[in-house]
Each structure stands twice: as C-alpha cells, then as structure tokens.
N, C-alpha and C positions, 0 to 999 in steps of 0.2 A: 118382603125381603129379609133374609136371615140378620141376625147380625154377623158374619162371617161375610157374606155377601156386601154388606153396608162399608166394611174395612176395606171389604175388594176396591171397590168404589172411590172410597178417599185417597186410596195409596196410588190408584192408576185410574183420574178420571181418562187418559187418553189410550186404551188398550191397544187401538193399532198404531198409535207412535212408539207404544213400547216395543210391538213386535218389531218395525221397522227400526229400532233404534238395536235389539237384539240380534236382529240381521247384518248390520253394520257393524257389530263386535264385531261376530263369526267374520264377517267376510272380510276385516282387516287382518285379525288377529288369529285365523285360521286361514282361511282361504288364499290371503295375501303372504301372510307372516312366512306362514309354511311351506304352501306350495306353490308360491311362485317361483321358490329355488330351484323345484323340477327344470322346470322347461330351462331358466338359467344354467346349468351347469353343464352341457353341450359347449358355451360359449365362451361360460368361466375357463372351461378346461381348450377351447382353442387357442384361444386368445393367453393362455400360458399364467393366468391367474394362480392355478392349482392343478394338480394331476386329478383321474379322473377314481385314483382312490382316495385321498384328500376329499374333492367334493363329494364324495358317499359321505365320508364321515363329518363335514361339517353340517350334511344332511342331519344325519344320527344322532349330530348335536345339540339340532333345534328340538330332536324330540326329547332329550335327554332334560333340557331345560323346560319342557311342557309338561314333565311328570314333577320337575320341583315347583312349576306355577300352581300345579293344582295338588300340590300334595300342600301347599301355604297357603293355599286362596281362604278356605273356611278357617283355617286359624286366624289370619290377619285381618279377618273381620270382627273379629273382640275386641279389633283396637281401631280399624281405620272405620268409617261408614264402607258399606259393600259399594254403591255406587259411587263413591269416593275415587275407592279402588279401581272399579271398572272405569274411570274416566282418563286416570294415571294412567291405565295400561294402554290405553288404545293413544295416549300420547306417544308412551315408548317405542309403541311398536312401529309408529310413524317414522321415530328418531331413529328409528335402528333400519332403517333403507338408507336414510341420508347417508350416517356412517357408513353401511356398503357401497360406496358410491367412489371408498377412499382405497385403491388397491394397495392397503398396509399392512398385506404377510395374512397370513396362516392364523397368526395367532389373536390378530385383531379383528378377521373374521370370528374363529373362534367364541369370542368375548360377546360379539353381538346375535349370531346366529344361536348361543345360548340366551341372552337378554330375551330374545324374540321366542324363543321357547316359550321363556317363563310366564310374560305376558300372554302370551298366547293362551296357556295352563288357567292363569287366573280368570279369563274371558271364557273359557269355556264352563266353567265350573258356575261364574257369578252371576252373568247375564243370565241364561236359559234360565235358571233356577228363581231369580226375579223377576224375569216375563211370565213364567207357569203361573207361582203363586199370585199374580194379579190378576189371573182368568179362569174364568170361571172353567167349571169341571168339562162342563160339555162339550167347550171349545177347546180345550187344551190339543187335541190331536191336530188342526190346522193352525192353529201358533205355533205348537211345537214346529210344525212344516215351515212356517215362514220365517221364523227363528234360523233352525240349521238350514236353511235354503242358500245363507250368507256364504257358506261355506261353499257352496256348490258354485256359487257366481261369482267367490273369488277364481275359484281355479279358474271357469270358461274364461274370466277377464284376464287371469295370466295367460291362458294360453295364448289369447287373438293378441294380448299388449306387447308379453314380451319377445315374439320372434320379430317385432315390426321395431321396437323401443332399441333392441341389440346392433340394430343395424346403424344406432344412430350411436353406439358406444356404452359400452357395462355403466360407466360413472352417470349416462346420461339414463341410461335403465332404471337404474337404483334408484336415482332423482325421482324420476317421473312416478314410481311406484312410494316413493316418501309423502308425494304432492295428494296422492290418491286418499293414502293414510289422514293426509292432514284435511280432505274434506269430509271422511268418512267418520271422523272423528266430532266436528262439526255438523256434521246431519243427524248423528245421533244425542248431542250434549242436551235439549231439553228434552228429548222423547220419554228419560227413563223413567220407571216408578219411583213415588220418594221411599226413601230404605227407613223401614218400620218394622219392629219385631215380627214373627209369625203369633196370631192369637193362640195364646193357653187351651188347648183341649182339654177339662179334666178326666182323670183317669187312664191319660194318655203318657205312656213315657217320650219324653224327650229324645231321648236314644233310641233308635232304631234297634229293632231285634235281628240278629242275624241269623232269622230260620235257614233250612237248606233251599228251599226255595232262592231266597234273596242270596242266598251262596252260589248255587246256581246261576243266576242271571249276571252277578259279578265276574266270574269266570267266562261264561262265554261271552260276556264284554270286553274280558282284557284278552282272551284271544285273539280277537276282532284286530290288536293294535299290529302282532307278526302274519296276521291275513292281508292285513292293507297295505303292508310298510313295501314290499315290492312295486309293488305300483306307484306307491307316493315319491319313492326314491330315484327308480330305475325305470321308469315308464318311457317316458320323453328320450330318457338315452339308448333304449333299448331301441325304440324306431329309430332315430337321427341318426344313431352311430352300428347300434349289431345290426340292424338292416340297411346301412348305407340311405336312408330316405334324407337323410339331412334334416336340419332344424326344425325347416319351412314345417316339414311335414309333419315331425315331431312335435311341434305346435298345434299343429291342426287337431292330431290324435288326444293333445292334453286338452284342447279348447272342447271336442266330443265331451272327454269325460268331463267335465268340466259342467258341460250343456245336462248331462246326466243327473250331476249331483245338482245342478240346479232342479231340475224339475223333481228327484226320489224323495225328497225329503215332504213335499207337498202332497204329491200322488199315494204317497205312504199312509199321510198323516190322516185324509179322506176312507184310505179304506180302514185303516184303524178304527174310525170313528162308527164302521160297521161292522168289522170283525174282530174289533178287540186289540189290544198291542199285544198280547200275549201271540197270538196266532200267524198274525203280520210280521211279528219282527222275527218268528222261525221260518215260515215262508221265505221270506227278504235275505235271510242266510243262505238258504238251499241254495236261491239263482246266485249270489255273490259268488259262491264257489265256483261253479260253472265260468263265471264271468272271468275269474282270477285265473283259470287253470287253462283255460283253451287256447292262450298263446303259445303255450308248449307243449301243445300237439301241433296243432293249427295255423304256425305266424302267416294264413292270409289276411289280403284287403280286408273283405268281411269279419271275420274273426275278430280281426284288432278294431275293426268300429264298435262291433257286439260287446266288444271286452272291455272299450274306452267306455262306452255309455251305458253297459251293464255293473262295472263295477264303479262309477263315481253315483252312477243313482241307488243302486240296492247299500254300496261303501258309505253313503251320507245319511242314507233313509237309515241304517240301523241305527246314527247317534240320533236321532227324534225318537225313533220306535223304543231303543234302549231308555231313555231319560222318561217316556211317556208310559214305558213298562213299570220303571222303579216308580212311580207318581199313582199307579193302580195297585203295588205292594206294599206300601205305607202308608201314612196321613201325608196332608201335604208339607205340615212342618216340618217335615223330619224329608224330603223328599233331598232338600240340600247338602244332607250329610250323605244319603245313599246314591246322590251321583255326585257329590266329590268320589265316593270310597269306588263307586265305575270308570270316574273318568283317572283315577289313580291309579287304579289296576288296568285301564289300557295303556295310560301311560306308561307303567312299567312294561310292559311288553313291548309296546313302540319303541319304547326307546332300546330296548334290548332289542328288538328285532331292526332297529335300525342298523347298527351292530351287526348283529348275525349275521347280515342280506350282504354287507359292504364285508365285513368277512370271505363269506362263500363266495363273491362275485372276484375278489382280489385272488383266493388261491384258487378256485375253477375255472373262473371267465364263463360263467354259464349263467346265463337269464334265464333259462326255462325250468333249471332247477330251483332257480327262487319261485317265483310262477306256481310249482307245484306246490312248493313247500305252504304257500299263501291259502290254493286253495284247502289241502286238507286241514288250516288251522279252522277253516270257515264252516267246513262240515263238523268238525270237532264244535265248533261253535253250534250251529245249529242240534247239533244235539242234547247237549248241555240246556237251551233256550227251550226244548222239546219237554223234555223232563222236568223243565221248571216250572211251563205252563201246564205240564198234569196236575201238579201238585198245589198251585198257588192259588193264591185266594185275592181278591180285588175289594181296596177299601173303596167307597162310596163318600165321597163329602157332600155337604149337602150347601146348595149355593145359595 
C-alpha cells in the first residue's frame, strides 16, 4: 500500500459512512434546501403567501445565495476546518425550514431562501470533494453516485412529502421538512472523513492550470445551471397550474423526477467506471436535452413522465459525471479548487437563469419557451464537453 493510499486509510477508516454521510448533505442541503420549494409554490401562491411571480423569484433567490455559498465555501476553509463548516451548514439549513414555517412577508422569506442558498453552495462544494479524496481512484465513479444520489432523493422525498404535508398547512409543511433536516443532520455527524490536508505531490503545482480543456469542461458546466433552472423552478407549476392537473399531480411528476435523479447519478457512476466520464457525461447531455425540450412540443402523459425522469436522472448524473470528469483532469489535490471554480460557474448561471426563466415567464406567460431555451443551453453544453474530451488528458493517481 502506497503511502497516499495509507493517509486514505487514516483520514476515512469508514468509506461507506462517508458516502452515506455525503449523501445526506446533498439531500438536505440540495435536494431538500432547493427543491422542495418547487412542488411548494403552487400552495405558497394559493393560499395568498406570495404571487406566483414573487415565488419564481424567491426561487431565483435560493440560487443566487448557492453561487455566494460556493463562491466562499474554499476560502473559508483557511479559517474554519472544512467539516466544521459542512456540519454548520447542514444545521442552517435545517433552521431555515423552521423559520419558513413563519408567514412574515416577502422579505423574511427573502432573508432565508437566500441563507438556504448559501448553505446549500457550501455543501455542495465541501462534501463531495471530502468523500472523493478519501477513496480510492477505482471507486470514485460509484461514490461519486452515492454522494449526488442525496440530491435525487431529496426531490422524490419532496415530491411524495409535500403535496400530503400541504394539506396539513404551509407552517406545518415547513416544520415537518425542518424535522427532516434535523435527522439528516444527525445521520450524518460521525460518518465524515477527519479534515486533514491533501498530501504534497512534488513537482506538482498547487494551483490548478487552466488549459482549454478544463475551460471547456467549466463552461459546459455552468451552462448546465440555465439548462436545468426551468424545471427546477417551473416544473410542478407548470402541470398543477398551466395544465390545470393540480397539485396532486404536480407532485407526482416532481416525485418521477425526483425517482430519476435518485437513480442517474448511480447508473451514471457504473458506466463511467467503463467508459470513462469523459464520454458518459457528453452522452448524459445529449439525452438531457431531449428530456428538457419535449415538453414544448409534446405536453402529453408520456412525455412529461419521459421528461420528469429523463431530466432529474441525466440533470443529477452530470453533477457526479462533471465533478468525476474534473478529478480525471487534475491531481486529486487540486480537484477542490476545480469544482469549486464548476460549481461557481453553474452557480452563476443558475442563478442568472433563475432570473431570466421568472423574467420570460412574467412578461410571456409561456412555459414552453423556457423549455426550449433549457434544452438548447444542454446541447450548447454537450458540445462544449465533446470538444473537451478530444482534447483532454486523464491524470492517473496511484492508490
């Protein structure tokens, strides 16, 4: 056993706790934090909480607050320990359901639905990146899956929790998804790796280089954020309300995608493991587009199931593929700076595209032009990922 291998060892005797404990970020701190707003804002906006362009934008504004979590997450790790941080945030992010629990205006949503961003931002950036480096090379492509799988079983668990949670009343919703927080919080507190440097490579820089390649791969990353941001935003209201299906059913469709991203991120991680994340995660764009666009040709039955659980599995599989792609273009010490600098660059698009979607939807009233717009960001993506796997070159660590 290497000595690289030996440090693996001490820092994570328990590998599948850590995966399980990186799981439970994602699935608070994204799955829950984020989108369990979806299927919410149907209800927010009956029940006279907020208009139903208000809730687009306190949508817009968790993501807004997810681009300053993870534009801060690797700086505030020179001061706080990283699993310090990740233990705080999956606190807050608990805290900040309670406080929506309190219907006090616009602006103290606001307040929290950016909180819930940030946290969110710094969970995404610190976990993943502390589960990789504690496992070994070989396995990284189904950790990575089990890791953002969190993410996927938040949503299916908003979708089935909160059209059933709503009926018992918003404040009693809010609660019950704070409760969630606060065991998932607890399931993950001993699991994680203890936070120890990454080992000295010599003649290694620290800093990552930013060939075109890895400019590449960043870009059609943060594309990925105005590909997805319709559906994250406008899904659930687009059946409940521009199709008249109601809640019920708008829930069902988010629970689909939901059941999608639970399973793409795992399914992903396996074929990776055979065909590379270079090749996987341009694949996994191709059908996302497809998945994103055929509602606005297409609003049938079929379609919108194809569309619910094509776009939450290929939508969650590219963050594994993408973070598992940057981990084959660098060393792995350096692998936390180049998905902060991915998961910063979708941020900035998410959040701009959260933005732009709640824009076009207020002066059009058109879903299906959001729809389009999503998928052509994903072919624009997939192209971009195309050109980068020509070019790119795959480091090798040795375990």
């Amino acid at each position: 056993m290497t000595a690289e291998a030996q440090t693996r060892v001490a820092v994570n005797p328990r590998p599948r706790h850590a995966a399980i404990a990186g799981l439970a970020a994602l699935l608070l701190g994204i799955g829950l934090s984020r989108f369990a707003f979806t299927p919410l804002i149907p209800a927010l906006v009956d029940a006279h909480w907020f208009t139903a362009a208000q809730a687009g934008y306190l949508g817009a504004t968790n993501l807004a607050g997810y681009l300053l979590g993870a534009t801060i997450a690797r700086h505030a790790t020179r001061h706080v320990p990283a699993m310090a941080l990740v233990k705080a945030a999956m606190i807050v992010a608990a805290a900040s359901f309670i406080a929506c629990a309190a219907p006090l205006g616009f602006v103290w949503y606001f307040g929290w639905r950016l909180t819930s961003g940030i946290v969110g931002g710094v969970l995404m950036v610190l976990a993943p990146t502390a589960v990789l480096a504690a496992t070994p090379v070989a396995q990284r492509g189904r950790v990575a899956g089990i890791v953002f799988t969190g993410v996927g079983a938040g949503i299916a668990l908003a979708g089935t929790a909160v059209p059933w949670l709503v009926r018992l009343g918003l404040p009693t919703a809010w609660t019950a998804l704070g409760a969630i927080g606060v065991a998932l919080t607890a399931l993950a507190w001993g699991g994680w790796p203890r936070s120890v440097p990454a080992p000295e490579v010599p003649g290694r820089s620290t800093r990552p280089e930013l060939t075109p390649t890895v400019v590449r791969l960043l870009i059609s990353y943060g594309l990925l954020g105005l590909a997805f941001a319709p559906h994250t935003v406008y899904w659930t209201d687009f059946i409940a309300r521009g199709l008249g299906f109601g809640l019920g059913v708008g829930g069902f469709y988010w629970m689909v995608l939901g059941l999608g991203a639970t399973c793409g991120p795992m399914l992903t991680g396996f074929v990776a493991e055979r065909l590379g994340f270079a090749r996987t995660y341009t694949l996994t764009l191709i059908v996302l587009a497809i998945c994103i666009g055929a509602p606005a040709v297409w609003p049938d039955a079929p379609v919108l199931l194809l569309s619910s659980f094509g776009t939450g599995a290929c939508g969650l599989a590219t963050t594994a593929l993408g973070s598992g792609r940057a981990a084959e273009l660098v060393p792995i010490e350096q692998h936390r700076q180049v998905w902060g600098w991915m998961t910063i660059a979708y941020a900035v698009v998410y959040a701009a595209g959260g933005y732009i979607c709640a824009f076009i939807f207020e002066r059009v009233g058109s879903y299906s032009a959001l729809f389009a717009l999503g998928a052509a960001m994903a072919l624009l993506s997939a192209l971009l990922a195309w050109l980068s796997a020509r070019s790119g070159r795959v480091v090798v660590a040795a375990d």
